[in-house]
Residue frames as qw, qx, qy, qz and C-alpha x, y, z in Angstrom:
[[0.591, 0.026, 0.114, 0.798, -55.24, 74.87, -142.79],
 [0.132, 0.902, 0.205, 0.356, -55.18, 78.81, -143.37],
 [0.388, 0.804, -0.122, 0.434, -52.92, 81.68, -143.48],
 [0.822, -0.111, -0.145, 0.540, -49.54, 81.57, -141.77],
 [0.122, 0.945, -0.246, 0.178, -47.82, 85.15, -141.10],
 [0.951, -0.065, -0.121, 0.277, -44.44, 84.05, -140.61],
 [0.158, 0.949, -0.251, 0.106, -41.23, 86.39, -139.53],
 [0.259, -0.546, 0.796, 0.024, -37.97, 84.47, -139.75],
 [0.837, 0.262, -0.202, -0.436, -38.94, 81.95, -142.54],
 [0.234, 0.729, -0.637, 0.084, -35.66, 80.60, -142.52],
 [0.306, -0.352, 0.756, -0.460, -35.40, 79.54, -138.81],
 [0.454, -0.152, 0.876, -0.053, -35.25, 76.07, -138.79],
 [0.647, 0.421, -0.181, -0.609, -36.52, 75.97, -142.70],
 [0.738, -0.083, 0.575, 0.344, -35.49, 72.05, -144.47],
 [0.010, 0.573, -0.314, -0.757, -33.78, 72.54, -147.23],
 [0.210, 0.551, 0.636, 0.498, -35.79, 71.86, -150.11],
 [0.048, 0.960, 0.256, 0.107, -37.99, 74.88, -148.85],
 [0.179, -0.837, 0.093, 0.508, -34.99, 77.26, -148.04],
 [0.403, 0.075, 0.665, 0.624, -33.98, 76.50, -151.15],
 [0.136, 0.611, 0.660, 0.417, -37.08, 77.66, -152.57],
 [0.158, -0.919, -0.157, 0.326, -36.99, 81.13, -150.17],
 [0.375, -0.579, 0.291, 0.663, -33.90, 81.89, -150.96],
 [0.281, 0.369, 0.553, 0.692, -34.77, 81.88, -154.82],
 [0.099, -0.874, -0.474, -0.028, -37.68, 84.12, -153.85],
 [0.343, -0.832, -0.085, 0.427, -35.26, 86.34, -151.93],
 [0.251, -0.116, 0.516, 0.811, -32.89, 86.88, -155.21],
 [0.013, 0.597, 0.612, 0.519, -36.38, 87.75, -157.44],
 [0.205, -0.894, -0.399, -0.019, -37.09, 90.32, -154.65],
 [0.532, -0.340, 0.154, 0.760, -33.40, 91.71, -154.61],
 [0.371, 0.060, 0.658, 0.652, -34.28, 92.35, -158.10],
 [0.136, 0.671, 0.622, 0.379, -37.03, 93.71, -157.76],
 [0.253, -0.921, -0.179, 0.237, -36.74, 96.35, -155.23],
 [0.516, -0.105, 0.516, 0.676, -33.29, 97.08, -157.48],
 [0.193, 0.600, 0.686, 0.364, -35.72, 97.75, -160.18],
 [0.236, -0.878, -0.364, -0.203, -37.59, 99.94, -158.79],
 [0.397, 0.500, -0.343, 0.689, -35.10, 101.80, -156.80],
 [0.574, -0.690, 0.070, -0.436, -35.67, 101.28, -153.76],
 [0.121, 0.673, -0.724, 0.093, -32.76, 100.42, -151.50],
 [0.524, 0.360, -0.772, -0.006, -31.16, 96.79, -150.75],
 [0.633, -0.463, 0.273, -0.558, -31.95, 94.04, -148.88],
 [0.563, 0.161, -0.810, -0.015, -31.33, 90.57, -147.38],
 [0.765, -0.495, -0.135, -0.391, -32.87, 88.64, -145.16],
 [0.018, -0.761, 0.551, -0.342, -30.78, 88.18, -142.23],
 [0.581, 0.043, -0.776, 0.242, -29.37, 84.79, -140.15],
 [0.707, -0.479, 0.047, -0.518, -32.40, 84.95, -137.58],
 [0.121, 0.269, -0.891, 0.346, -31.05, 82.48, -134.40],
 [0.396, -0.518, -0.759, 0.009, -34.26, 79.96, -132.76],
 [0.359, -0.646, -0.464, 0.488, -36.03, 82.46, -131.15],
 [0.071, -0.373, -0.100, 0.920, -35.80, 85.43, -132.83],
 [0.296, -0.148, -0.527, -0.783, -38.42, 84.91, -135.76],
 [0.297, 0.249, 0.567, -0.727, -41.84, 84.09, -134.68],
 [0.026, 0.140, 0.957, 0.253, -45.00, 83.09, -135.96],
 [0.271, 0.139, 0.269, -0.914, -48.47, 85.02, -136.12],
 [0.258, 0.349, 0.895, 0.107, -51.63, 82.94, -136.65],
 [0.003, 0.025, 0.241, 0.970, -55.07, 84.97, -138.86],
 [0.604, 0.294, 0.366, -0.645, -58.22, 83.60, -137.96],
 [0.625, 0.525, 0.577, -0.035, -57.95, 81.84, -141.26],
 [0.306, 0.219, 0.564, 0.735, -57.72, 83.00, -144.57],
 [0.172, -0.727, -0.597, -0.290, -60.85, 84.87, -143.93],
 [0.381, -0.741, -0.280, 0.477, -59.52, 86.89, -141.17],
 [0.483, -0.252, 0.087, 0.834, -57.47, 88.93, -143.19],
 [0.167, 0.481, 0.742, 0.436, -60.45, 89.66, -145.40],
 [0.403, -0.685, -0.499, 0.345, -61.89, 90.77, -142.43],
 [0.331, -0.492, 0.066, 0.802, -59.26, 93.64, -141.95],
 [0.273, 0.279, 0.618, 0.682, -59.42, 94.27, -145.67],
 [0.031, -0.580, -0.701, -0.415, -62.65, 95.22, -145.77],
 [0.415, -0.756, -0.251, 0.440, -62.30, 97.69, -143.00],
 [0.350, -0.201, 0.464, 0.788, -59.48, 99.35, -144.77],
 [0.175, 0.283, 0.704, 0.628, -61.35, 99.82, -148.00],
 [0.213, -0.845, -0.453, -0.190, -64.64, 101.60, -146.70],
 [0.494, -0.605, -0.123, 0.612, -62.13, 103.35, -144.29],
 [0.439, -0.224, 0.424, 0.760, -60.54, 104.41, -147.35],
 [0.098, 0.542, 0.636, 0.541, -63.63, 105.10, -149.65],
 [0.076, -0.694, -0.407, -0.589, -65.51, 107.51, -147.10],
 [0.125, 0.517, -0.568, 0.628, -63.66, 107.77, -143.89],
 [0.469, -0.385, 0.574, -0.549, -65.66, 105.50, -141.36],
 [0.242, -0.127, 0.951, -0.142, -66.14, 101.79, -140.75],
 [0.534, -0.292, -0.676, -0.415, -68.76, 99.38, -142.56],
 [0.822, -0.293, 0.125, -0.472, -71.20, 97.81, -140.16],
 [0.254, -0.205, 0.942, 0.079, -69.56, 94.24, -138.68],
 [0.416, 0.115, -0.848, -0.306, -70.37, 91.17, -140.62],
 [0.594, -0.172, 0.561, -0.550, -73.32, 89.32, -139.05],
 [0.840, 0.172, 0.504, -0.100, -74.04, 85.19, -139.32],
 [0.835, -0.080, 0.473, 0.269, -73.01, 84.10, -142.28],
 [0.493, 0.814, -0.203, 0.232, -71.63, 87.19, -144.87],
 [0.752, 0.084, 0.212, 0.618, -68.24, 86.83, -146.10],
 [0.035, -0.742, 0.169, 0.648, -66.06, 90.01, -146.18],
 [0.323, -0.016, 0.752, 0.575, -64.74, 88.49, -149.71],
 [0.193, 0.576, 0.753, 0.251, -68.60, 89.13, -150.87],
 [0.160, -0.712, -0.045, 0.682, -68.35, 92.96, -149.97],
 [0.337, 0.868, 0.347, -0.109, -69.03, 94.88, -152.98],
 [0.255, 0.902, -0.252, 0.242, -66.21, 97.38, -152.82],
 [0.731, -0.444, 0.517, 0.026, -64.02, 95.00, -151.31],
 [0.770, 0.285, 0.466, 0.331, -64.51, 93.00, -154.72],
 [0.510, 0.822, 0.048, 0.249, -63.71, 95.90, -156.99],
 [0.181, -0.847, 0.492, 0.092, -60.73, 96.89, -154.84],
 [0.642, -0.332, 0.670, 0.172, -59.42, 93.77, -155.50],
 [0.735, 0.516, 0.426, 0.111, -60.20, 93.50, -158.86],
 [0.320, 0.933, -0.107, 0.125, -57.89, 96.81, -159.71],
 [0.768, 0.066, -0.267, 0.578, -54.02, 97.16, -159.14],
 [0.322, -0.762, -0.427, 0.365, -53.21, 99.65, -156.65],
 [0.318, 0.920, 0.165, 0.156, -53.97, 103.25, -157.78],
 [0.359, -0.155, -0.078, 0.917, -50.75, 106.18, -157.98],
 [0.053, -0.532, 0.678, -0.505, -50.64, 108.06, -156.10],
 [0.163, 0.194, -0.855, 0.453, -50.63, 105.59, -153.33],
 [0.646, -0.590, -0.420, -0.243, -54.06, 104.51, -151.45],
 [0.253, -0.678, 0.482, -0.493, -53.91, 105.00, -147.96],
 [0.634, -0.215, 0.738, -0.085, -53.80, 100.94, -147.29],
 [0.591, 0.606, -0.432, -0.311, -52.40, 99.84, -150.35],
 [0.052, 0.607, -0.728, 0.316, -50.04, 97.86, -148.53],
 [0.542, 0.049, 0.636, -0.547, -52.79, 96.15, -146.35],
 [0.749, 0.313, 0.409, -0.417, -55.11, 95.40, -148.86],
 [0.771, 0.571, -0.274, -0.066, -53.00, 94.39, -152.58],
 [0.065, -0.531, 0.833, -0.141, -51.29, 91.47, -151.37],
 [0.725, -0.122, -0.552, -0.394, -52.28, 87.70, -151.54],
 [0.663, -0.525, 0.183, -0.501, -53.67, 85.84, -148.84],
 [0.987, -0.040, -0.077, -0.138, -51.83, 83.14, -149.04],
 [0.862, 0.015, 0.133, 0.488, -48.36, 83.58, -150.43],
 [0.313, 0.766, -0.042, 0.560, -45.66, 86.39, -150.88],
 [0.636, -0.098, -0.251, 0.723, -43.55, 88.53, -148.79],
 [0.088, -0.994, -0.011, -0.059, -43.62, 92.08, -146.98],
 [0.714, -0.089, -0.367, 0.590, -39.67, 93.46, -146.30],
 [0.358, -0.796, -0.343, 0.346, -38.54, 95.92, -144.43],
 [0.401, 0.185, 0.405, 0.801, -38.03, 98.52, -147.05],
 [0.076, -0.519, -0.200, 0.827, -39.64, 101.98, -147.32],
 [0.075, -0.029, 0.611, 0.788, -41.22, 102.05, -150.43],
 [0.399, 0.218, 0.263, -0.851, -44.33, 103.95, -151.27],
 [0.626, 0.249, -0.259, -0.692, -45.84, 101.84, -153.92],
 [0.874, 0.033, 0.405, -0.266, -46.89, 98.19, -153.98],
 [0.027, -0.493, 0.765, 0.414, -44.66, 96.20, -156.37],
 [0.743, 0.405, 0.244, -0.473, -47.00, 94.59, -158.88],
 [0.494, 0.540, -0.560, -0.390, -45.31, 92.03, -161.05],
 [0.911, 0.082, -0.336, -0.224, -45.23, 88.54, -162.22],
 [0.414, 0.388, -0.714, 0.410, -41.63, 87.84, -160.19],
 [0.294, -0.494, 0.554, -0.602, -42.80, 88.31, -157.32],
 [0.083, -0.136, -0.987, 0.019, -43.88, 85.58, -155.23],
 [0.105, 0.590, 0.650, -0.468, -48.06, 86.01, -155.18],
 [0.316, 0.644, 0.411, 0.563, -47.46, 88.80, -157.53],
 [0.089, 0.908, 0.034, 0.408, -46.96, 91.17, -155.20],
 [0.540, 0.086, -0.494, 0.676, -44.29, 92.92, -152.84],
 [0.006, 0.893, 0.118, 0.435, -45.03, 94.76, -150.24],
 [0.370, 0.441, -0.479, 0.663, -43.53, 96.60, -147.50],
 [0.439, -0.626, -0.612, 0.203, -43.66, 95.75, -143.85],
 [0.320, -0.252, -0.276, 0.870, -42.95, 99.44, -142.81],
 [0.167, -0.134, -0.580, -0.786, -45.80, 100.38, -144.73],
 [0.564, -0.430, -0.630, -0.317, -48.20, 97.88, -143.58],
 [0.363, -0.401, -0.590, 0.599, -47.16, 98.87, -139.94],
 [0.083, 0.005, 0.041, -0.996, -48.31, 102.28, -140.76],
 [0.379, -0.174, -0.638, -0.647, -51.29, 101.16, -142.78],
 [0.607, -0.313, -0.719, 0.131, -52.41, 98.64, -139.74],
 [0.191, -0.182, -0.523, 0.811, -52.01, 101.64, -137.13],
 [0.231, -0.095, -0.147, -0.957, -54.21, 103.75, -138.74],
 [0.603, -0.221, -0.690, -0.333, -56.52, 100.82, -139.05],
 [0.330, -0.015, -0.742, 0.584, -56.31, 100.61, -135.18],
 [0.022, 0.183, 0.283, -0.941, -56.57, 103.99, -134.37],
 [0.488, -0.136, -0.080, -0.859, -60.12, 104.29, -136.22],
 [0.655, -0.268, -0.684, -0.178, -61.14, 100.98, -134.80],
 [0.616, -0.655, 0.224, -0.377, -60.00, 102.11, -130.57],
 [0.957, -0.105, -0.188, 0.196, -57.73, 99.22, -130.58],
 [0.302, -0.872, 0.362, 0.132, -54.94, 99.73, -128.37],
 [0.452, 0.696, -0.549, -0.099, -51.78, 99.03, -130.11],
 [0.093, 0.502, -0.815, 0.274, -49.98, 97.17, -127.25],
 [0.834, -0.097, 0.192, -0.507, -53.34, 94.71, -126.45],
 [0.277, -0.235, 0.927, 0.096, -52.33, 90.95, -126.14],
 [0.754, 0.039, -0.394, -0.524, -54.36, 89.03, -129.25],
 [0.483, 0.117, -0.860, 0.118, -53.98, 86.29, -127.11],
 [0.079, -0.003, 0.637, -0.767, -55.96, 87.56, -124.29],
 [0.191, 0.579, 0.792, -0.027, -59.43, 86.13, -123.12],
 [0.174, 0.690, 0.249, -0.657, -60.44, 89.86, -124.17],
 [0.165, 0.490, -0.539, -0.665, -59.67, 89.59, -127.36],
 [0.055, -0.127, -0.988, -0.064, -60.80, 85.71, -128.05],
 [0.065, 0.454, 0.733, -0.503, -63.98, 86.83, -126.53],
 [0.272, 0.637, -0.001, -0.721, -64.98, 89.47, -128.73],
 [0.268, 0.307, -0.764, -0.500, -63.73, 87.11, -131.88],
 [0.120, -0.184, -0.975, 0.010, -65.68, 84.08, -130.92],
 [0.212, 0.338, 0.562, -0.724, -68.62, 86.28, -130.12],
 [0.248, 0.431, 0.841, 0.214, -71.85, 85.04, -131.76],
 [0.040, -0.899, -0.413, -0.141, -73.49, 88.41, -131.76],
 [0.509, 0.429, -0.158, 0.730, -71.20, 91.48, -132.34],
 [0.272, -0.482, -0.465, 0.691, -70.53, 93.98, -129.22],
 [0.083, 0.939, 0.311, -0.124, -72.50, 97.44, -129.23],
 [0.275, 0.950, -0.089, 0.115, -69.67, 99.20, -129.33],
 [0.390, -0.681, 0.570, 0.242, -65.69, 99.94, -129.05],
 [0.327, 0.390, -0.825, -0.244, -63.29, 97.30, -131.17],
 [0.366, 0.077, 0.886, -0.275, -64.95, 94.68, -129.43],
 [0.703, 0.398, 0.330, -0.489, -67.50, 95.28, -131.98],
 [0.616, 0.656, -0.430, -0.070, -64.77, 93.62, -134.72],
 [0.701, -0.548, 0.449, 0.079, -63.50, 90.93, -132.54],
 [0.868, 0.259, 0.303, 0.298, -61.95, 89.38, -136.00],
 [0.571, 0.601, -0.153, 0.538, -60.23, 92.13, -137.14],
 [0.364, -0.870, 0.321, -0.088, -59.21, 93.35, -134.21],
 [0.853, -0.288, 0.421, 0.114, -57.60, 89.90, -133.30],
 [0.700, 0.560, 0.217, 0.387, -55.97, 90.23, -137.07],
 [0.067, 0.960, 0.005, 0.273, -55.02, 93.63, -136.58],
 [0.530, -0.772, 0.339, -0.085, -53.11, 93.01, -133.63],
 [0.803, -0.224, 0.412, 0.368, -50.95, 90.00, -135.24],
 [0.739, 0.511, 0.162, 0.407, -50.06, 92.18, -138.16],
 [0.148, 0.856, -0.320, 0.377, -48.88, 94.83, -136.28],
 [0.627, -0.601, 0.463, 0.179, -46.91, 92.63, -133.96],
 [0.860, 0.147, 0.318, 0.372, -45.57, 90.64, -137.22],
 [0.242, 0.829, 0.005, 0.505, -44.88, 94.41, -139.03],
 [0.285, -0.917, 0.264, -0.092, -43.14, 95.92, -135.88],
 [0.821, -0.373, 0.429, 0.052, -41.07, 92.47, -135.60],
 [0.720, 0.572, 0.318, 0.233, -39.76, 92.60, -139.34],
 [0.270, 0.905, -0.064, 0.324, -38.88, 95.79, -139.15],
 [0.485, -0.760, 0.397, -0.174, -36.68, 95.54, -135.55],
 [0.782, -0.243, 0.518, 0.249, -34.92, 92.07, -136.89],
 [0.041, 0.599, -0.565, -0.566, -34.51, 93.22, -140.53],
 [0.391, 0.118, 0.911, 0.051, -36.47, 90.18, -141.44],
 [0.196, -0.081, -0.614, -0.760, -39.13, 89.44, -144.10],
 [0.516, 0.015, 0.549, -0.658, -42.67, 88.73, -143.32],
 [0.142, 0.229, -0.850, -0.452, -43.93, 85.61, -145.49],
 [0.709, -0.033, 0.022, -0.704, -47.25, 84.60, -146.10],
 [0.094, 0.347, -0.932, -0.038, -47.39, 80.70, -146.11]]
């Protein structure tokens, strides 16, 4: 098993779980209420208009994370992960996670204070991370955010935006025992990550949908 990005939860949910979204989606009414930031509802997605985005794992997103964070601490990229280190064991990975995200705003707040498992991005504008016990995961964030957050994250990695993660170029660089010299190819995991959050973040935002960790 490991980490679901999901847009259109709904679409074809049974109903014990849409039950259990739709409670989610009233606690996030409420919260983005709260906080003033404007209304939402997740919309009556038809077969075929939500979609599904796989992560490498629970680890993959880590991956990204950790990119983000050094990006953010001193403006250029760790070194890739080689044989067996764990982004999760990153130093300043752990202490980002250990803190609640800072005001003003990080520059991948959005990206990186969000659980890996469970919770929700919508398509809402809001500049700060929503940090509270309602949420689902404990946090909210926003997928118009994380589509910024995730470009940037591109742009200093060379990844073209509009690359197919599904292409042997991409697979190839992830599955590669011995990282590439250079380009994104030398991050075949987060690329390959990179690319399904900004297709799941562009797709959120164009159906009005939520993005749901799962």
């Amino acid at each position: 098993m490991g980490l679901n990005i999901v847009v259109g939860v709904l679409v074809d949910a049974e109903d014990d779980y849409t039950e259990m979204v739709l409670a989610d989606f009233v606690a996030i009414g409420g919260l983005l209420e709260r906080t003033g930031a404007r209304p939402w509802t997740e919309p009556a997605l038809n077969e075929g208009e939500g979609a599904g985005f796989e992560a490498w794992g629970y680890s993959g997103l880590h991956t990204v994370r950790r990119l983000a964070v050094h990006l953010a601490a001193d403006g250029r990229l760790p070194e890739p992960l080689h044989g067996t280190e764990r982004a999760t064991d990153d130093p300043l990975l752990s202490k980002v996670y250990e803190a609640l995200p800072t005001d003003p705003p990080g520059p991948f707040d959005h990206l990186v204070h969000h659980s890996d498992c469970e919770g929700y991005y919508v398509p809402v504008d809001f500049a700060h991370v929503i940090t509270d016990k309602k949420a689902p995961g404990g946090y909210l964030g926003s997928s118009v955010r994380l589509l910024a957050e995730t470009r940037r994250l591109a742009e200093a990695l060379g990844l073209p935006e509009d690359l197919d993660p599904h292409s042997e170029e991409v697979f190839d660089a992830a599955d590669a025992v011995k990282p590439a010299t250079e380009g994104w190819q030398r991050y075949g995991v987060e690329s390959y990550v990179c690319l399904q959050l900004l297709r799941a973040a562009k797709l959120s935002i164009s159906t009005g949908a939520a993005i749901a960790f799962t």
